[in-house]
N, C-alpha and C positions, 0 to 999 in steps of 0.2 A: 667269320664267314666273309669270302669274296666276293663283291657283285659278278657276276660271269656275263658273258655275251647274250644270255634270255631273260637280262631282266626288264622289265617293265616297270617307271612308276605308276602305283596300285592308282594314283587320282587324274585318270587318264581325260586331257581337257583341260585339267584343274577343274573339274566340275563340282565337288565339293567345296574348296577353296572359294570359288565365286558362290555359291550359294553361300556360306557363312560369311562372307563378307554384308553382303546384301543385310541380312540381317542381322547384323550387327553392328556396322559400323554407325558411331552417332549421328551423321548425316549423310546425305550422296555426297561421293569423291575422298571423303575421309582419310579413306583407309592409302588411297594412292597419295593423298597428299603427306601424309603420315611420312611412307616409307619417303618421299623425295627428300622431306626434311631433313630427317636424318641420313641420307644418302649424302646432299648436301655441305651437312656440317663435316662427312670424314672428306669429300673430295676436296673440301678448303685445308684440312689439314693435310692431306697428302699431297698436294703442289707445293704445300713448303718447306716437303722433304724428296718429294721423285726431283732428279732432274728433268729435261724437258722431254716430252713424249715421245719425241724422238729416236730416245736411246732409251726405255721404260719397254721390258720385255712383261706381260701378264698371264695370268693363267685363272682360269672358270674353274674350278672344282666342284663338279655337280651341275654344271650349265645347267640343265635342260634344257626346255626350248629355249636358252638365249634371252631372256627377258633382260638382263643386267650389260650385256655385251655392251649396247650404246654407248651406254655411261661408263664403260670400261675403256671403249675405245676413244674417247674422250683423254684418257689418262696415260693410256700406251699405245704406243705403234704398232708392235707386233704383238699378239695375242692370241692366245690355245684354249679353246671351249673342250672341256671331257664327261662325259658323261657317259655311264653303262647304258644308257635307255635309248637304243639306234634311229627311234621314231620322233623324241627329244632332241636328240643331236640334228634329227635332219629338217627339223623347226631353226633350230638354232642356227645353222648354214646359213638363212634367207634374213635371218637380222639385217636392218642397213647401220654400217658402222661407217663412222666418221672416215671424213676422205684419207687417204693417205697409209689407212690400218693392213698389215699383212697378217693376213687370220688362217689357222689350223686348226682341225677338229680332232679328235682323237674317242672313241670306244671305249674309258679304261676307268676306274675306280678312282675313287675320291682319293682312297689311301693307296693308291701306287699310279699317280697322275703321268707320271715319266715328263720328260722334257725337262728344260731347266737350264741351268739354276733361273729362276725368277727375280726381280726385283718388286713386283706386286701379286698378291694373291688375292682370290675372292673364293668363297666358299660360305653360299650365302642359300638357308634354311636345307641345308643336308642331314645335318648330326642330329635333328631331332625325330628323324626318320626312318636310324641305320638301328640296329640290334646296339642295346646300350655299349656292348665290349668294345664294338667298333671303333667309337668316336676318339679315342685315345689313339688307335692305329691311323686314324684319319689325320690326326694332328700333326704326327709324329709321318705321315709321309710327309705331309705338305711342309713340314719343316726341311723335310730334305731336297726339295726340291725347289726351296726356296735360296737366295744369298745371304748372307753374313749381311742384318741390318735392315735384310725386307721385311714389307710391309702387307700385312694379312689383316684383309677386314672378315670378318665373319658375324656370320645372322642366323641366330637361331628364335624359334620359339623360349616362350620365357615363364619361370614361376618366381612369384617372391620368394624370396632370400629365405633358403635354409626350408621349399614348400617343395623339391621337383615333385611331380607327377605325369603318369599317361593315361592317353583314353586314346579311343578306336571312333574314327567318325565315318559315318556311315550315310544314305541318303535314304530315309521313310517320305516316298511322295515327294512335293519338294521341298521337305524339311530336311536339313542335315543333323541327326541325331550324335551327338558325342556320348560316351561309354566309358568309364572311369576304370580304368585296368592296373594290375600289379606291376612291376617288373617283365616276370616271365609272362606273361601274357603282352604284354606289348614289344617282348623281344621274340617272343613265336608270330605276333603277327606282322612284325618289321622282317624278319628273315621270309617268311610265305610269301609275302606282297600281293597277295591279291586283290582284283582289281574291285576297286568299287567300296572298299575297306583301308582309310587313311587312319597308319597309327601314328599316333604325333607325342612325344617324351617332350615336355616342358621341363626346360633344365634349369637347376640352381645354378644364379650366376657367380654364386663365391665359387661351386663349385666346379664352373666351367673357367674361371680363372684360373684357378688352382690347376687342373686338367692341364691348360696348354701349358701354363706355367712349367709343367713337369718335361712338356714336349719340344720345349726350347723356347716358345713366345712369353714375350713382355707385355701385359696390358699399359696400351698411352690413354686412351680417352675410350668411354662406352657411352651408349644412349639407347634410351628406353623409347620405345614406342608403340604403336597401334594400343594409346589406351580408351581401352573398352568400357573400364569402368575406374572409378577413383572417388574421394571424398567429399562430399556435399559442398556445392559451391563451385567444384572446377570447371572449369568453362566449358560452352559447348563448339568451340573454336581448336583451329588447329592450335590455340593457344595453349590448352589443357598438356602438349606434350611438352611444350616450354617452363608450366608449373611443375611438373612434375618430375623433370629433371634437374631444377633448380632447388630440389628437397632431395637429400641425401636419402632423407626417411620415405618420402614418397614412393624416390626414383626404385627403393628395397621392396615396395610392396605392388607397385601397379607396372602396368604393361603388359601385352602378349607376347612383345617381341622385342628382341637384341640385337644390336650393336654393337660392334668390339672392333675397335684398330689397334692389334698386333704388333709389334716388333722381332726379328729372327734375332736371336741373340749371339 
């Protein structure tokens, strides 16, 4: 299935998203400082393989409204936000990016981005959202539309190693109810998209290496983050995502969320 020109993401607001943040994250600010950390550790490794950002062409895959651009434009000069969802996109237009950035938007699907070749990609919490068949096609564009050598960060939702699962979250009042669903059921409610109904596929991460692995990308470095829960004694600091990546065994069973920097081969 192809996003077409009427789709809408179903979590219009992100109104679910902020509600499950709220409660759950282990303190205020957590969860944002979570994601910077690891945002962070790939931006220090990719300045010591882009050259200077001047000549660093990038690309959004799944923008939405542009939450990540900043930090993108930080990395590249010129840069392309795409996203099927035209009310996302036109969020994403009003991002302020770094002085000096030539930015282009584009209407088009994850898996056939156009534009290119790239020297960086972003494609960051899409795949755990698309109809499971997708995400191979989604790879397999962005490899094409990347260069011999570029670099693909990508962030999906996350299960322990050898756990995927999906569930349907929903809002009862201002609870966000999560719903533990099969396959075909969270690949009928990712192709519906209805709004007010976020279905979210927590993917195995051997098995999302494996995936791009097949689609042309090189796993360099992953990191685990927004953890929510983990083993008695782990800090209640943003220190807890630094234990837990420093355990192989840990980093296999906690986290909500992934990190991946990519290589095109």
């Amino acid at each position: 299935m192809r996003m077409t020109s009427g789709y809408r993401y179903p979590d219009g607001g992100d109104l679910l998203t902020l509600r499950f943040i709220a409660a759950h994250e282990p303190y205020p600010g957590y969860w944002a400082a979570s994601e910077a950390l690891a945002l962070d550790g790939v931006a220090a490794r990719l300045r010591e393989r882009l050259p200077d950002r001047r000549a660093v062409r990038a690309l959004d895959a799944g923008c939405g409204a542009g939450r990540l651009l900043p930090w993108l434009s930080d990395l590249a000069a010129t840069l392309t936000g795409a996203d099927p969802d035209p009310d996302r996109l036109d969020e994403a237009r009003r991002q302020p990016l770094a002085p000096g950035t030539a930015a282009a938007f584009a209407a088009r699907d994850a898996a056939e981005p156009g534009g290119g070749p790239y020297d960086l990609v972003v494609c960051s919490h899409v795949l755990q959202h698309v109809p499971t068949a997708r995400a191979a096609a989604i790879l397999a564009g962005l490899r094409r539309a990347a260069r011999p050598g570029a670099a693909l960060v990508l962030a999906v939702s996350r299960a322990p190693v050898g756990g995927e699962h999906h569930e349907l979250s929903t809002t009862r009042g201002d609870d966000v109810v999560s719903t533990a669903v099969d396959r075909a059921g969270f690949d009928a409610a990712a192709a519906a998209a209805e709004p007010g109904t976020l279905p979210i596929r927590f993917l195995d991460p051997a098995g999302l290496r494996a995936d791009a692995a097949a689609a042309g990308w090189r796993t360099e470095w992953e990191w685990t983050y927004h953890v929510l829960d983990g083993p008695a004694g782990l800090p209640a600091t943003l220190d807890r995502d630094r234990v837990v990546n420093g355990s192989a065994e840990l980093r296999a069973r906690y986290g909500r969320d992934l990190m991946l920097l990519l290589r095109a081969a």
